[in-house]
C-alpha positions as CSV (number, residue, x, y, z in Angstrom):
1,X,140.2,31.1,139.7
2,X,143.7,31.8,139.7
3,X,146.2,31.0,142.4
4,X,148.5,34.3,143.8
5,X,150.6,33.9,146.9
6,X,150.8,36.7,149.4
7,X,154.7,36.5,150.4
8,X,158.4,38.1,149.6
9,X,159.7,34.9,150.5
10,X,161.7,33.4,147.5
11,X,161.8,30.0,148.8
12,X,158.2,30.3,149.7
13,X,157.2,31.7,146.0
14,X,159.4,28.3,144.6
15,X,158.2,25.9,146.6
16,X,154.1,26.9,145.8
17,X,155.5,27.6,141.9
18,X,156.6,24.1,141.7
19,X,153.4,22.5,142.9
20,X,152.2,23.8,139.3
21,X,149.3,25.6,140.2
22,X,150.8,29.3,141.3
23,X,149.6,32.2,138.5
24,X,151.0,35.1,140.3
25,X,152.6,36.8,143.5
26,X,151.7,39.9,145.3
27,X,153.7,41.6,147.2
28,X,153.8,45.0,149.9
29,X,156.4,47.1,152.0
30,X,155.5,45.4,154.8
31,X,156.3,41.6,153.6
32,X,159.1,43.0,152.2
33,X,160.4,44.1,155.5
34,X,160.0,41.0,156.9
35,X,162.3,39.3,154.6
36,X,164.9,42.2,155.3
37,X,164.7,42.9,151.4
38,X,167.2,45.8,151.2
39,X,167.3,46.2,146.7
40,X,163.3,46.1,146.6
41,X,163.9,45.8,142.1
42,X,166.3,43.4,142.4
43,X,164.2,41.3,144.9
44,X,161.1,42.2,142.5
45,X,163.5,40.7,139.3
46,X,164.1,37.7,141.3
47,X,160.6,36.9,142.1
48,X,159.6,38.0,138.5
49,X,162.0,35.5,136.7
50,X,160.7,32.7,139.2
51,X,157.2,32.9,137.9
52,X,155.6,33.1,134.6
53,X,152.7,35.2,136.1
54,X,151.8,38.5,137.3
55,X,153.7,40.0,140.0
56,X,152.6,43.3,141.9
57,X,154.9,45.8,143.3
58,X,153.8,48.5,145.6
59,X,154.7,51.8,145.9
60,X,155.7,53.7,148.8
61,X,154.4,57.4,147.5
62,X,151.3,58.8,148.2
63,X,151.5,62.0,146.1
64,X,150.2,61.5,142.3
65,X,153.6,62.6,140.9
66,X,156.0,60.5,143.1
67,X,154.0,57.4,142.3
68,X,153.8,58.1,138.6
69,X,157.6,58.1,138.4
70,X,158.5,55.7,141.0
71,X,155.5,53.7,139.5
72,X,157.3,53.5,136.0
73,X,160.6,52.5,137.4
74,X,159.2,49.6,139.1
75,X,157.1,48.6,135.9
76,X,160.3,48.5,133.5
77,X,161.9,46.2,135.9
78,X,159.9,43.2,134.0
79,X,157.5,42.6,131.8
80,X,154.9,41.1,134.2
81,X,155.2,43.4,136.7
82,X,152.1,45.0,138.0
83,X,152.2,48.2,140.2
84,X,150.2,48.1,143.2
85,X,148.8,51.4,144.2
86,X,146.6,52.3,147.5
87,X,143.4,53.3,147.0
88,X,143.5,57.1,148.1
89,X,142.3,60.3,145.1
90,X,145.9,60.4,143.9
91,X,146.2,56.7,143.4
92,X,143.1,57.0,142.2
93,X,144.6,59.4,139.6
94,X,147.6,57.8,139.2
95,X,145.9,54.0,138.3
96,X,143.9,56.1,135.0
97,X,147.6,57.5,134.1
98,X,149.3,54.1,134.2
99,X,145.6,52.6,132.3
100,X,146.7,54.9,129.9
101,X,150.4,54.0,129.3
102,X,149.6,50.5,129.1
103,X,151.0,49.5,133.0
104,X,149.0,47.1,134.3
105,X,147.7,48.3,138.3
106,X,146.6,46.4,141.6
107,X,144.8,48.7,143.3
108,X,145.2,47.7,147.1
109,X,143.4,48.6,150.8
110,X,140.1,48.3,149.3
111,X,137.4,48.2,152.5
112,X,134.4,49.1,150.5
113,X,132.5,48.4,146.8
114,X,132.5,52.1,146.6
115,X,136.2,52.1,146.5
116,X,135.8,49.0,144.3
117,X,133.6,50.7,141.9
118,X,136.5,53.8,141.4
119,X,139.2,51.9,141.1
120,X,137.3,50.4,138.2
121,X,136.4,53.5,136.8
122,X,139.8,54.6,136.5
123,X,140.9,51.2,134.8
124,X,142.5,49.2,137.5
125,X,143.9,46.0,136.3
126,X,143.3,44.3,139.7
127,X,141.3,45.0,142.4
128,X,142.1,44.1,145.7
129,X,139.3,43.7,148.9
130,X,141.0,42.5,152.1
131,X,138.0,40.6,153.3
132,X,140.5,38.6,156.5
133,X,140.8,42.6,158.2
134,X,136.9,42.9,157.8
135,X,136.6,40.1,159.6
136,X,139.1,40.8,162.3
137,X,136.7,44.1,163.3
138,X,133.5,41.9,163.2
139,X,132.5,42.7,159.4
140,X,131.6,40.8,156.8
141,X,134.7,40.6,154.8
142,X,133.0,38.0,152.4
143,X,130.1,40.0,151.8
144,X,132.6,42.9,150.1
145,X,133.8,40.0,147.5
146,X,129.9,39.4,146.7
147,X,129.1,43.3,146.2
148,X,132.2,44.0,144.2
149,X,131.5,40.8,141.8
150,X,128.0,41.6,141.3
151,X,128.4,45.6,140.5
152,X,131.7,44.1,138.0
153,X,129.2,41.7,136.1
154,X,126.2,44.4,136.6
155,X,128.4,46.9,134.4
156,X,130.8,44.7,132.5
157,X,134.2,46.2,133.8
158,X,137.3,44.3,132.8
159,X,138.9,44.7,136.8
160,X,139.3,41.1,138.1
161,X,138.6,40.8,141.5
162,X,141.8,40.0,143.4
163,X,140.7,38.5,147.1
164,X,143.0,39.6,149.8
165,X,144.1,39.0,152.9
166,X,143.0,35.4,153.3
167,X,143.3,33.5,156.1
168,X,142.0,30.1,156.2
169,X,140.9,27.4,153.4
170,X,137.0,28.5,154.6
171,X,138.0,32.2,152.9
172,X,139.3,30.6,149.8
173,X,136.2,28.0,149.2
174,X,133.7,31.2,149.8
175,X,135.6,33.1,147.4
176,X,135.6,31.0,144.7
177,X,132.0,30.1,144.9
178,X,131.3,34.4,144.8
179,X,133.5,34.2,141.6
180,X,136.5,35.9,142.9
181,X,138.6,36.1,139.6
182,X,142.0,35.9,141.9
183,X,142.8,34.9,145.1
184,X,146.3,35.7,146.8
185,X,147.6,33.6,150.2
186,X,149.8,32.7,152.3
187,X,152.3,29.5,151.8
188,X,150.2,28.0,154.8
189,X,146.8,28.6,153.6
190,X,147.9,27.3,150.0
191,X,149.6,24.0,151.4
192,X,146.3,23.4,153.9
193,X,144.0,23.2,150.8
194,X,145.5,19.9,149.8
195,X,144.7,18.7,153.3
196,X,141.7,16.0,154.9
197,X,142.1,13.4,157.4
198,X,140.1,11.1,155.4
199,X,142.7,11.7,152.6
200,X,145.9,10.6,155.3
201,X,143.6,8.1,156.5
202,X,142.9,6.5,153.1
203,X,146.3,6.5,152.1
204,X,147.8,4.9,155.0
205,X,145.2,1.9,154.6
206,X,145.6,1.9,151.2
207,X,149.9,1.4,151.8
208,X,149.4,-0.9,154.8
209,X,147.0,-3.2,152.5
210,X,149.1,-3.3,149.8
211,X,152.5,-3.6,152.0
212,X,150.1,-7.0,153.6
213,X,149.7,-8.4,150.5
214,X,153.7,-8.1,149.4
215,X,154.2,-10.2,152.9
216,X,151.6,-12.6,151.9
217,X,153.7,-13.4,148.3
218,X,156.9,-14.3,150.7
C-alpha cells in the first residue's frame, strides 16, 4: 500500500517525507486555502521537488474546456504532477482527454462504485472514495473501498484505488486489508500509526533496566 499525505503544508509533507515511508501528496483548493497559498504552481513546484512521488493538483473549473487548459498548465509544472479532477460528466470527459495525452488524473469526490466504475472507464489514473464523509452521514464509507476493489479486480482496470478522507488509524488498517492500492492522510493520522502504549511502556522498562545495570557497574 502506498503512503500519500492529505496536506498543503510544506513543513508537514517534510517532516512525513523524512520518516521514509511517504510515496505521494494530494492536495485540494480547500487545503490550499488554509495554508494561505497565494501562487498555487509555485506552491505545487515546491511540494513536487520535496517528494519523489506523485503529487495531485486540482482544478478549480468545472467546464470540460477550462479544465483541459488549466489542466495542462498545472501538469507541465512537474513531471509527477497528477491533475485531480471532480467527478462530474465534464470531468468525466476531461479525465479520457488527459488518458489520452499521457497526463496522469485523480479523479476526486467519488461517493459511489458507480462513479468509481466511470471514472475507470474513462482511464483515470487514481481513483479517489472519501469513505471518513460516508461515515460522518451514518454510511458505510468502508464498504465503498470493498465494492470499488472488487468490481477493479472483477474487470482488470489499471485505476488504483486512492482511499480518502481518512480519519483515524481504524480507517487505514481496514483499508489495507480491502486492498486499497493508496491511501492519503493527515500528518496526525500518519504519526498515530507508529503509536501503542505497550510500545512506550516497553521502552521505558527496557531504558530504566538498562540505566539500573550502568548504576550497578559504579
Amino acid at each position: 500500500m502506498k503512503f500519500f499525505i492529505d496536506t498543503a503544508d510544506l513543513d508537514e509533507i517534510k517532516e512525513a517525507n523524512d520518516l521514509g515511508v511517504l510515496d505521494g501528496v494530494t492536495t485540494n483548493p480547500s487545503l490550499c486555502a488554509k495554508i494561505g497559498v497565494k501562487d498555487f504552481e509555485a506552491h505545487i513546484a515546491k511540494i513536487c521537488k520535496i517528494v519523489d512521488g506523485d503529487v495531485s493538483a486540482e482544478v478549480v473549473s468545472t467546464t470540460y474546456e477550462e479544465m483541459i487548459e488549466e489542466g495542462r498548465q498545472i501538469a507541465a509544472i512537474a513531471d509527477n504532477v497528477v491533475v485531480k479532477v471532480p467527478l462530474i460528466k465534464d470531468g468525466i470527459k476531461a479525465i479520457n482527454t488527459f488518458s489520452e495525452e499521457g497526463i496522469k488524473t485523480n479523479c476526486t469526490l467519488c461517493f459511489s462504485p458507480t462513479q468509481a466504475l466511470i471514472a475507470a472507464k474513462a482511464g483515470a489514473t487514481y481513483i479517489s472514495p472519501f469513505l471518513g464523509r460516508l461515515d460522518d452521514i451514518s454510511t458505510d464509507g468502508m464498504q465503498l473501498i470493498r465494492d470499488i476493489v472488487q468490481i477493479y479486480d472483477n474487470y482488470g482496470y489499471e485505476t488504483e484505488v486512492l482511499a480518502a478522507s481518512i480519519r483515524h488509524p481504524m480507517h487505514l488498517l481496514e483499508c489495507a486489508k480491502e486492498g486499497a492500492d493508496v491511501a492519503t492522510m493527515p500528518l496526525n493520522v500518519i504519526k498515530s500509526l507508529l503509536k501503542h502504549p505497550l510500545t512506550d511502556s516497553g521502552l521505558e522498562r527496557f531504558l530504566k533496566d538498562w540505566e539500573d545495570l550502568q548504576e550497578s557497574f559504579k
